[in-house]
C-alpha positions as CSV (number, residue, x, y, z in Angstrom):
1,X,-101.5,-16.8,100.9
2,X,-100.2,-16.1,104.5
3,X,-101.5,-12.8,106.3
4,X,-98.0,-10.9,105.8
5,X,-98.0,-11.7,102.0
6,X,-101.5,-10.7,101.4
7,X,-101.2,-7.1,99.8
8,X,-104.8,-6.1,101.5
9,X,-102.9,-6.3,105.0
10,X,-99.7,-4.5,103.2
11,X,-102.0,-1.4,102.2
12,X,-102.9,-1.1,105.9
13,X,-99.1,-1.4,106.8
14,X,-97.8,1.1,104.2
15,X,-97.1,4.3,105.8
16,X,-95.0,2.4,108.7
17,X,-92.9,0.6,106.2
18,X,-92.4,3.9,104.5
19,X,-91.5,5.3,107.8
20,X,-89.2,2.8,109.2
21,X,-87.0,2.7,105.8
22,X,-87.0,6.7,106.0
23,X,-86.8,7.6,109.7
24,X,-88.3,10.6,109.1
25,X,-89.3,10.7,112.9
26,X,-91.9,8.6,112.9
27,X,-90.7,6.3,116.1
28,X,-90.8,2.6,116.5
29,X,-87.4,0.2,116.8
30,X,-84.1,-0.4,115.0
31,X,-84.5,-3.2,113.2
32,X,-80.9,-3.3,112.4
33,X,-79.9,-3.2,115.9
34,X,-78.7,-6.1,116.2
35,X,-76.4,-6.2,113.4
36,X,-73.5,-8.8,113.9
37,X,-70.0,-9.4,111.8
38,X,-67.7,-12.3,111.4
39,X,-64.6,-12.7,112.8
40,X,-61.9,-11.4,110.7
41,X,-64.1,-8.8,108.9
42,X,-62.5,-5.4,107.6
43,X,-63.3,-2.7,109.7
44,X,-63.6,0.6,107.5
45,X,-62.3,3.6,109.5
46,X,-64.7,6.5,109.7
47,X,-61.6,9.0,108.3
48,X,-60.3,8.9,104.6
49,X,-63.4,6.6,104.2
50,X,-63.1,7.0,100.5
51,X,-59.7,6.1,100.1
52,X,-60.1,3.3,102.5
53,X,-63.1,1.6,101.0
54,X,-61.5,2.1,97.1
55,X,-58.1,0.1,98.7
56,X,-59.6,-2.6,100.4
57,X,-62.2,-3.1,97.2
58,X,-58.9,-3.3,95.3
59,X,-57.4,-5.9,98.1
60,X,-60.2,-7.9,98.7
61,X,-60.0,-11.5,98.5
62,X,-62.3,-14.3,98.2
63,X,-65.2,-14.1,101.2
64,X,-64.2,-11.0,102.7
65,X,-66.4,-9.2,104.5
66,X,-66.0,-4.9,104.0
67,X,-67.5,-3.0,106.9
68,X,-68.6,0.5,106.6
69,X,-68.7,2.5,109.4
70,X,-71.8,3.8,111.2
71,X,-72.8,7.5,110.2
72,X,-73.1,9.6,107.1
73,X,-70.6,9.6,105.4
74,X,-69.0,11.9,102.1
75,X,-67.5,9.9,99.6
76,X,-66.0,11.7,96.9
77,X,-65.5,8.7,93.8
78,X,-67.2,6.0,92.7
79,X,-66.1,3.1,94.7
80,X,-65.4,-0.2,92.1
81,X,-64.9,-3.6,93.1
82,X,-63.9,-5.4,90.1
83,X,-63.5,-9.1,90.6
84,X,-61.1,-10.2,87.9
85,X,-58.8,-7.6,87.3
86,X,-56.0,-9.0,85.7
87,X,-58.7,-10.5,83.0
88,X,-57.6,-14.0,83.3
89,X,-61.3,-15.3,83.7
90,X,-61.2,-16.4,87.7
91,X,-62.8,-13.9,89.8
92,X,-63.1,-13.2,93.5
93,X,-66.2,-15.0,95.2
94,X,-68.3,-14.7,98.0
95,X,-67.6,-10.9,98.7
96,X,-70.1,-8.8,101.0
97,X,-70.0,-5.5,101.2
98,X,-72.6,-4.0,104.5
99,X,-72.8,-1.5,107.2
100,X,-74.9,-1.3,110.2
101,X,-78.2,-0.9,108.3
102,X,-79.7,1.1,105.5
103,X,-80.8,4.0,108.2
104,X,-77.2,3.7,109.8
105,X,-74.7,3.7,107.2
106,X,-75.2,6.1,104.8
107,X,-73.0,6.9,102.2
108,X,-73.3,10.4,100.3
109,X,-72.4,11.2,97.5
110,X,-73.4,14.5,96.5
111,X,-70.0,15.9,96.2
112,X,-68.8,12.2,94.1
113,X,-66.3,13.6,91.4
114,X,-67.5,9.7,90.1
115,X,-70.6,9.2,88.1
116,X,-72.1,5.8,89.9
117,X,-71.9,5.1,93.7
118,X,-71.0,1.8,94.7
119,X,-70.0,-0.4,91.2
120,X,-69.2,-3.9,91.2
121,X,-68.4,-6.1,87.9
122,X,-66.9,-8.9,87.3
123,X,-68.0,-10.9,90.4
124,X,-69.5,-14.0,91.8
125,X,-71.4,-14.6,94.5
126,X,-71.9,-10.8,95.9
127,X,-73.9,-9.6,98.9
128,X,-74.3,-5.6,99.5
129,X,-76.3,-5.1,102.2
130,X,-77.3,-2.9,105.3
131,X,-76.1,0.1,103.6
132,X,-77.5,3.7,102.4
133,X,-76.2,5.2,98.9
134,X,-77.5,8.8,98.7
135,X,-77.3,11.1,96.3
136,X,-75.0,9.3,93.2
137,X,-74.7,11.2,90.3
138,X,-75.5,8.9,88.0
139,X,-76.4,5.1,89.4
140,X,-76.6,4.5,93.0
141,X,-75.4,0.5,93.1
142,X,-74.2,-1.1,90.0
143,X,-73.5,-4.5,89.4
144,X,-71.9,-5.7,85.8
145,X,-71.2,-9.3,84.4
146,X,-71.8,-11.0,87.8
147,X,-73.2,-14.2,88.6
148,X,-74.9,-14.2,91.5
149,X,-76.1,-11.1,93.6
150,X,-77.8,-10.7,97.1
151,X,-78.7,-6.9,97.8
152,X,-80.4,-6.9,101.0
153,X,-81.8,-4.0,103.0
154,X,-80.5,-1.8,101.4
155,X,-81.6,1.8,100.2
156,X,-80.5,4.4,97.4
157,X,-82.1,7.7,97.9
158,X,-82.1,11.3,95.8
159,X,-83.9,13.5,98.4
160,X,-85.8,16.6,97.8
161,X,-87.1,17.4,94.6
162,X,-88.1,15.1,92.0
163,X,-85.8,16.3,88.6
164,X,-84.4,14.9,85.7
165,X,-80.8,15.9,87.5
166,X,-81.3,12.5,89.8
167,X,-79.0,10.3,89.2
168,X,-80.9,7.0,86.8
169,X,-81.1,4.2,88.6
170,X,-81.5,3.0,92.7
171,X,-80.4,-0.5,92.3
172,X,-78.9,-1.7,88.6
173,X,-77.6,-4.8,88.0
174,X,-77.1,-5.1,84.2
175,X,-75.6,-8.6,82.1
176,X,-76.0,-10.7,85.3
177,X,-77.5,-13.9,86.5
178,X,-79.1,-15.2,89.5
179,X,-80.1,-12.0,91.1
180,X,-81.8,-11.4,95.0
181,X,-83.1,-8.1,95.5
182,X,-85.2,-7.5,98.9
183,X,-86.2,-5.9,101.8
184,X,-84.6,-2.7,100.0
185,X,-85.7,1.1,99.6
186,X,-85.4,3.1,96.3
187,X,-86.4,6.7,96.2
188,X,-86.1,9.4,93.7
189,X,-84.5,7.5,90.4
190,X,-84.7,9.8,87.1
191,X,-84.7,6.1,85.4
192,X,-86.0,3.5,87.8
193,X,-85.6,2.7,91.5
194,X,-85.1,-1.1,91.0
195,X,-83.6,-2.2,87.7
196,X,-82.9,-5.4,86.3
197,X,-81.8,-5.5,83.0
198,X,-80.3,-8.2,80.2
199,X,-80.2,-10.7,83.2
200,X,-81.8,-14.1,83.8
201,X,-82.3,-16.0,87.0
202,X,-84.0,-13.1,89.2
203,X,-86.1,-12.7,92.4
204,X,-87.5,-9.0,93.5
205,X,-89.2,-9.4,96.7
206,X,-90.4,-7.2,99.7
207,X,-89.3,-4.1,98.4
208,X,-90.3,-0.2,98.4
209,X,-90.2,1.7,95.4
210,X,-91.2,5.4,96.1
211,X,-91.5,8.1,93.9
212,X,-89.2,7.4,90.9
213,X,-90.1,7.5,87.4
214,X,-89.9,3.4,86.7
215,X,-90.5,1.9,90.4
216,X,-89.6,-1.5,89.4
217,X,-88.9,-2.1,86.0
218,X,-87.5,-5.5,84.6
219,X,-86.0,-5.2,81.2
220,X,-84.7,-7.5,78.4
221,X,-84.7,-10.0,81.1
222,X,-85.5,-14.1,81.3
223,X,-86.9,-15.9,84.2
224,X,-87.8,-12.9,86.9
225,X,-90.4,-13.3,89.4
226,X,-91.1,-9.7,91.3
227,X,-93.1,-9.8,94.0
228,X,-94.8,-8.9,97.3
229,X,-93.2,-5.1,96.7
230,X,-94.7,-1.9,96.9
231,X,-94.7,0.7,94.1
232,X,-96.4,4.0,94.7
233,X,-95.4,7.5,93.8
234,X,-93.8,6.6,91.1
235,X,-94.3,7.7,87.0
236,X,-95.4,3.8,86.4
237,X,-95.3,1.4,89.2
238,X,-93.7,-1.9,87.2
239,X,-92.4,-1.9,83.5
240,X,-91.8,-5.2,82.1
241,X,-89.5,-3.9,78.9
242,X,-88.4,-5.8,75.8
243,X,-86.3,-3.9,73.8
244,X,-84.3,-3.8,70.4
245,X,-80.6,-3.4,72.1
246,X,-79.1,-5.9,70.3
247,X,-76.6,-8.5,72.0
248,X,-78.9,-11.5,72.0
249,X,-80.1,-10.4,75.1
250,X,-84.2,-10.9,75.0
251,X,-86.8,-11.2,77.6
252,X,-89.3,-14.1,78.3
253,X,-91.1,-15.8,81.4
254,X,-91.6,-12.8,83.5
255,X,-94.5,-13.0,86.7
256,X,-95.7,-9.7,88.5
257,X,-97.7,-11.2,91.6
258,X,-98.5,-10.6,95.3
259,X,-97.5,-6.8,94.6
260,X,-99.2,-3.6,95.8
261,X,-99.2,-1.0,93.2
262,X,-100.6,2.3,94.2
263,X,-100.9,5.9,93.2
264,X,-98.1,6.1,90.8
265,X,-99.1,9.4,89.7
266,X,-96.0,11.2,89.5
267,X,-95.4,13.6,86.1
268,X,-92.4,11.9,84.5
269,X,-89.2,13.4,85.4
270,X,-87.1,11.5,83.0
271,X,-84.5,13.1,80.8
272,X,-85.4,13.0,77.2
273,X,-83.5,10.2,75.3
274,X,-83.2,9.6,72.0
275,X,-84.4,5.7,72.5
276,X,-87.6,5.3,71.2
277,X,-88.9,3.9,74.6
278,X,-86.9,5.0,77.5
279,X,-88.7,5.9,80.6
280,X,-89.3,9.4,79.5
281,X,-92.6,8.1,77.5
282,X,-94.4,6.5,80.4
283,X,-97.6,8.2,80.8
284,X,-98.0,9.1,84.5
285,X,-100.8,7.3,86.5
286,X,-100.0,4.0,85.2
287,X,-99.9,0.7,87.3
288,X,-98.4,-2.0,85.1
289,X,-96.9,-1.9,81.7
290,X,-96.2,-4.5,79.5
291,X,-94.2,-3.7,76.4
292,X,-92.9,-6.2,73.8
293,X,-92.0,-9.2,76.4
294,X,-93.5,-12.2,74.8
295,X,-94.2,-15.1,78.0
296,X,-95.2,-12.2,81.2
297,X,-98.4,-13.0,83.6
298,X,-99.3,-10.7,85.9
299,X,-101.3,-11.7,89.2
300,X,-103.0,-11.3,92.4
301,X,-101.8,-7.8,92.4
302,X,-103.4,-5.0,94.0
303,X,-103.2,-2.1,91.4
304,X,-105.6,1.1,92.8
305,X,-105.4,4.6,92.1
306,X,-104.2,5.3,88.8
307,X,-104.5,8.7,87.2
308,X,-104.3,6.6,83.3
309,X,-104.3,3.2,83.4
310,X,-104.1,0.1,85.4
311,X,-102.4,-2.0,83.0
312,X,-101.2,-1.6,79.4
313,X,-100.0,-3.9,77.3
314,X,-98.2,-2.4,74.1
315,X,-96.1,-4.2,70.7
316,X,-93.4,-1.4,69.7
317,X,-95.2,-0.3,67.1
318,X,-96.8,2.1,69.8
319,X,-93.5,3.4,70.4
320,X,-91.9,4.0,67.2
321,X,-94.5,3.9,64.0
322,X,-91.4,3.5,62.2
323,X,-90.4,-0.1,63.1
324,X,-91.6,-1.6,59.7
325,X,-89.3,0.6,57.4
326,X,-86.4,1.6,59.6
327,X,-83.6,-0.4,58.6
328,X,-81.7,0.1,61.3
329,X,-83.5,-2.8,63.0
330,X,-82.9,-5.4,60.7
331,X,-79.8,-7.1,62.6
332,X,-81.2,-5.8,66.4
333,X,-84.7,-8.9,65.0
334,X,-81.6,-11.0,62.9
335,X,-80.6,-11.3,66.7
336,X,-83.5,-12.4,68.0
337,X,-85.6,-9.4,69.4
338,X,-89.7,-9.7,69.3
339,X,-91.3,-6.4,68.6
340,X,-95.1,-7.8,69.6
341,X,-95.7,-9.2,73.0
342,X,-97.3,-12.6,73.1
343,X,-98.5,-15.0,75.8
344,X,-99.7,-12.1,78.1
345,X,-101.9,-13.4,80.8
346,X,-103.6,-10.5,83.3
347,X,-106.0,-12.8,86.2
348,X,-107.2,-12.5,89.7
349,X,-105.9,-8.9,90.2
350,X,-107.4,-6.7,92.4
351,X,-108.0,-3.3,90.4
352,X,-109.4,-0.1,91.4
353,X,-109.6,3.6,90.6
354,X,-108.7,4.6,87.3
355,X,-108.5,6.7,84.4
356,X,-109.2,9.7,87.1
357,X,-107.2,12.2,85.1
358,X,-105.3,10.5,81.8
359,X,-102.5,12.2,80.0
360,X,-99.2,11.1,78.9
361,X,-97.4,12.3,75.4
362,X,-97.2,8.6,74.3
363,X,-100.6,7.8,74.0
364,X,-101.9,11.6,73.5
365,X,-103.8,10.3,70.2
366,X,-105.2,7.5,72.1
367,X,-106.5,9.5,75.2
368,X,-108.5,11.8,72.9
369,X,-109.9,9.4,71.0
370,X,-111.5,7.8,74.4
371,X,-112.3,10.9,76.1
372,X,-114.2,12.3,73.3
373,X,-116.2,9.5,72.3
374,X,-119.4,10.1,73.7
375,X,-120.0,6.6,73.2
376,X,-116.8,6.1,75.6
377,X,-115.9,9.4,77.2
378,X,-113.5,7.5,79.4
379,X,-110.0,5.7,79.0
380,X,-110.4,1.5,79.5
381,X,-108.7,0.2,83.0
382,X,-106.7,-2.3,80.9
383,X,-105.6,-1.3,77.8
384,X,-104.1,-3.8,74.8
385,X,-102.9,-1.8,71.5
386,X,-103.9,-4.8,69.4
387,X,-101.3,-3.3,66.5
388,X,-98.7,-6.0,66.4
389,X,-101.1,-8.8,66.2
390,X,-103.4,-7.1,63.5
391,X,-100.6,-6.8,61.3
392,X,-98.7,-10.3,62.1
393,X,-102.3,-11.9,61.6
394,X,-102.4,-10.1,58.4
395,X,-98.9,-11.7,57.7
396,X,-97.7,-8.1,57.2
397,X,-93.7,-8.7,57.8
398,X,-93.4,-12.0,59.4
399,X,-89.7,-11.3,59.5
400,X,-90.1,-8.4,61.8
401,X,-93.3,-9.3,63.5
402,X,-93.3,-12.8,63.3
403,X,-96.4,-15.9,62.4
404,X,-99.7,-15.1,63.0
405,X,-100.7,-15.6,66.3
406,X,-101.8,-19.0,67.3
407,X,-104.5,-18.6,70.2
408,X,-103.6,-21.6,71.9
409,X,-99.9,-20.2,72.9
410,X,-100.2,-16.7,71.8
411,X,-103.0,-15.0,73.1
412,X,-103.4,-11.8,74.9
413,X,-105.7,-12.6,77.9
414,X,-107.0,-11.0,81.1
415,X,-110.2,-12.2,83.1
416,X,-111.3,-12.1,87.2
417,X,-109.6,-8.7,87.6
418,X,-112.5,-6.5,89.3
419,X,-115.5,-4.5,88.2
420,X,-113.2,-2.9,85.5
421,X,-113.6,-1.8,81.9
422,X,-111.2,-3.2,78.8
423,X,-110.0,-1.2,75.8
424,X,-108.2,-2.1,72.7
425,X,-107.1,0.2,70.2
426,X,-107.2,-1.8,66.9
427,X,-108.9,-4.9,66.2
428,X,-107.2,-7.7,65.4
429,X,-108.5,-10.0,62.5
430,X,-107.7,-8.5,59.5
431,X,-110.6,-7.3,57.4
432,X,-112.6,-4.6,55.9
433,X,-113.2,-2.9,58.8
434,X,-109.4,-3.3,60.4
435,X,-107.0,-2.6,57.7
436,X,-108.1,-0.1,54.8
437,X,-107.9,-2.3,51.6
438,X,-106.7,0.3,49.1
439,X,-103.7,1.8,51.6
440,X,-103.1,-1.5,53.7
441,X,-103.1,1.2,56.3
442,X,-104.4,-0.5,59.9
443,X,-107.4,1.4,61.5
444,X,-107.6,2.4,65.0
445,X,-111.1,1.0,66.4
446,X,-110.8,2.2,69.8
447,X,-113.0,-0.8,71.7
448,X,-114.2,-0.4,75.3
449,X,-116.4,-2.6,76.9
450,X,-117.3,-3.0,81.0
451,X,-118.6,-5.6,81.3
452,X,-116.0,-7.3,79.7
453,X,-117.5,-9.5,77.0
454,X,-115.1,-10.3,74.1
455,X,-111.8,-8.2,74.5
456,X,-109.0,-10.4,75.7
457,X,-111.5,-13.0,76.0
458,X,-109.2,-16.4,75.9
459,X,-111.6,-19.8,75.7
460,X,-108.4,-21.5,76.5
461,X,-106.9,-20.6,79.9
462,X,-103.0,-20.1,79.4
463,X,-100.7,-22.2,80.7
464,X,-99.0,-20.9,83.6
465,X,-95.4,-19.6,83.6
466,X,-92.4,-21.2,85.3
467,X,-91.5,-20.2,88.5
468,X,-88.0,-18.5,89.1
469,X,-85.4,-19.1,91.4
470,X,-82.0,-16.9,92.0
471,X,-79.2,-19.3,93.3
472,X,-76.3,-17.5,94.9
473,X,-73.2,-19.3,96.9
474,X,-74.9,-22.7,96.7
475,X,-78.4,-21.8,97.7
476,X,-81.2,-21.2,95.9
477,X,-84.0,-18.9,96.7
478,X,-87.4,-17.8,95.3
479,X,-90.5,-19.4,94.6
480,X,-88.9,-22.0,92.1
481,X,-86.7,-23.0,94.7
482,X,-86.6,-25.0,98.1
483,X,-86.3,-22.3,100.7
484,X,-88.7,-22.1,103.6
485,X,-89.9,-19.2,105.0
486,X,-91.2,-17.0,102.1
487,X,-94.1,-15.3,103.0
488,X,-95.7,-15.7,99.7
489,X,-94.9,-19.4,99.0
490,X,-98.5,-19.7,98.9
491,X,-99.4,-17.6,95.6
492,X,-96.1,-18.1,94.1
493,X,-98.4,-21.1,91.9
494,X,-101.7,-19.9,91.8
């Protein structure tokens, strides 16, 4: 791994990045100063700015390039690009939409009489870039049904207090394919700072996710490799969702590596929602969660400081007890959704400092039952529920939970992560002890062990996932591509 990749040098560098993306005084250059534009690109005026950016989005034709003006701007409506208006199919390509940097061109929109920001759909091949979206009332930048996405350097901010009246989400592309997100800022999302939902194809690199509820969360989504970011302040630092919204739409072959993940102690700030596992259950002071994705390994992570957990790892079944007789899931698994995570693999992380002050409404049950075992009287570091596989291995609705799990592709595993201690909240070979025979009811065991001795114990090392690769306008970048010059090449296979 090279020197700038290495999340032991990031830590050192932390408070400057913060600072730089910010400007909150702190000194040092304009790294945007020397921000160029083509020939023939369209100059936003600085008056009617809102009216001007909505016509020339409506306008625009294939590889324009929209200027906005340096300065803060108010923009009163959401501005939409929509790439195929007429619905014939052929959309506009190769659009990029910038200003003169993140800290340079910012565009508020306290006063929007719109609900998102900036929304594009219905695109191909679209940059955003060098640009600040402040204060959206309900997403900052959206991006719909578009193949192929670049948002670089860019930030979406809610400033001042941390509330449920944020707008959701910093950066949200949502049904899209081959996605770049990097070298961006995201502060203050009531939902998550960087989203990427029912997509495929993704890369999340070099990014700062400050103080939302979700820093980085990656949800119903195939083939996304997120790393060398930093998530701290947040609720939870990086979700890796799977869940049951229909639409064919599942998750699988997700990598977490190369990422600092620190002090994401934030109380949740999350409207209540009537989904069984929005944001709004995330216990606060937790690193890295895990819930339902089958095929996710999570490496060479730094994850310190956590008021709950490190890592949890979690079938549905924690979420919503009511999964095995609510009907209304039957066609959400007809279409293909997994309930119970399988192939997890947690190795050669860094993890320090946790379980320093647990709590969450999730997991109330669960943090009692550790902190007032005297024979525990603390929660575990990494945490695996255990539920789903009980009852699968028990054959306990194979149609909803699927086969028994086979250890050699299936297995739950985490080893080489630090002087940490491993819990698991039901067994998982169904006996006597795990199921009660008369009720079939599954009994909460409540394992910890440090040392680490059997929990999550794999004698076969998994087999390492695919690497990802976001190709946009003909190139390809990420670590399952060609491109040079990615500071963490090095660890994107190790």
């Amino acid at each position: 791994m090279s020197t700038g990749s290495n999340p032991l040098f990031r830590r050192s560098i932390l408070g400057t990045a913060i600072c730089a993306v910010m400007l909150t005084g702190c000194g040092g250059s304009d790294s945007n100063s020397g921000v160029s534009f083509p020939e023939g690109a369209i100059m936003l005026p600085a008056e009617n700015l809102t009216q001007a950016a909505k016509e020339a989005f409506i306008t625009a034709e294939s590889g324009d390039v929209i200027v906005f003006p340096e300065g803060r701007f108010q923009i009163n409506d959401t501005l939409l690009f929509d790439g195929d208006t007429d619905g014939d199919g052929t959309s506009i390509k190769g659009i990029t939409i910038m200003g003169y940097g993140k800290e340079k061109t910012i565009l508020d929109f306290a006063e929007s009489d719109g609900g998102d920001g900036i929304f594009v759909q219905n695109g191909v091949d679209i940059e955003i870039r060098d640009i600040g979206v402040y204060e959206a009332p309900n997403n900052a930048i959206k991006l719909k049904d578009t193949s192929g996405i670049i948002i670089d350097d860019v930030a979406t901010v809610w400033e001042g207090e941390l509330n449920s009246g944020n707008g959701a989400y910093g950066l949200y592309p949502v049904e899209c394919d081959n996605i770049l997100i990097e070298d961006s800022y995201v502060r203050g999302s009531a939902d998550a700072g960087v989203y990427v939902g029912q997509s495929h194809d993704i890369v999340v690199r070099r990014n700062i996710a400050e103080e939302n509820v979700a820093g980085i969360e990656i949800e119903n989504s195939m083939n996304a490799d997120v790393y060398d970011n930093i998530a701290t302040g947040n609720t939870g630092g990086i979700l890796v969702f799977d869940l049951p919204i229909g639409g064919e739409r599942y998750g699988s072959n997700v990598r977490v590596f190369d990422n600092l993940v620190e002090g994401n102690n934030t109380d949740n700030f999350a409207n209540t929602s009537d989904s069984a596992a929005g944001v709004h259950i995330v216990p606060p002071g937790t690193g890295v969660i895990v819930l339902s994705t089958p095929d996710v390994e999570i490496y060479n992570n730094i994850i310190s400081d956590h008021d709950t957990l490190s890592v949890a790892i979690s079938s549905f079944l924690l979420a919503d007890e009511n999964l095995l007789t609510d009907s209304s899931y039957d066609p959400i698994i007809a279409s293909g959704w997994q309930p119970v995570p399988r192939n997890i693999n947690v190795h050669d992380n860094n993890i320090s400092i946790s379980g320093t002050n647990p709590r969450g409404k999730l997991i109330t049950d669960i943090i009692a039952g550790y902190l007032l075992d005297p024979s525990k009287g603390k929660m575990p570091t990494i945490l695996y529920d255990g539920l789903g596989e009980l009852l699968a291995n028990a054959s306990a609705a194979p149609t909803i939970l699927g086969a028994p799990f086979d250890p050699q592709v299936d297995a739950i595993c985490a080893t080489a992560n630090g002087d940490v201690s491993y819990g698991q909240v039901y067994g998982t070979i169904p006996d006597g002890t795990t199921i009660d025979q008369s009720t079939g009811t599954p009994i909460p065991k409540l394992f910890l062990e440090e040392p680490q001795s059997q929990l999550l114990v794999c004698e076969t090392a998994p087999s390492r996932l695919q690497a990802s690769q976001a190709t946009i306008g003909g190139k390809s970048y990420g670590c399952g591509s060609n491109e040079t010059g990615d500071a963490s090449a090095a660890s994107c296979a190790l």
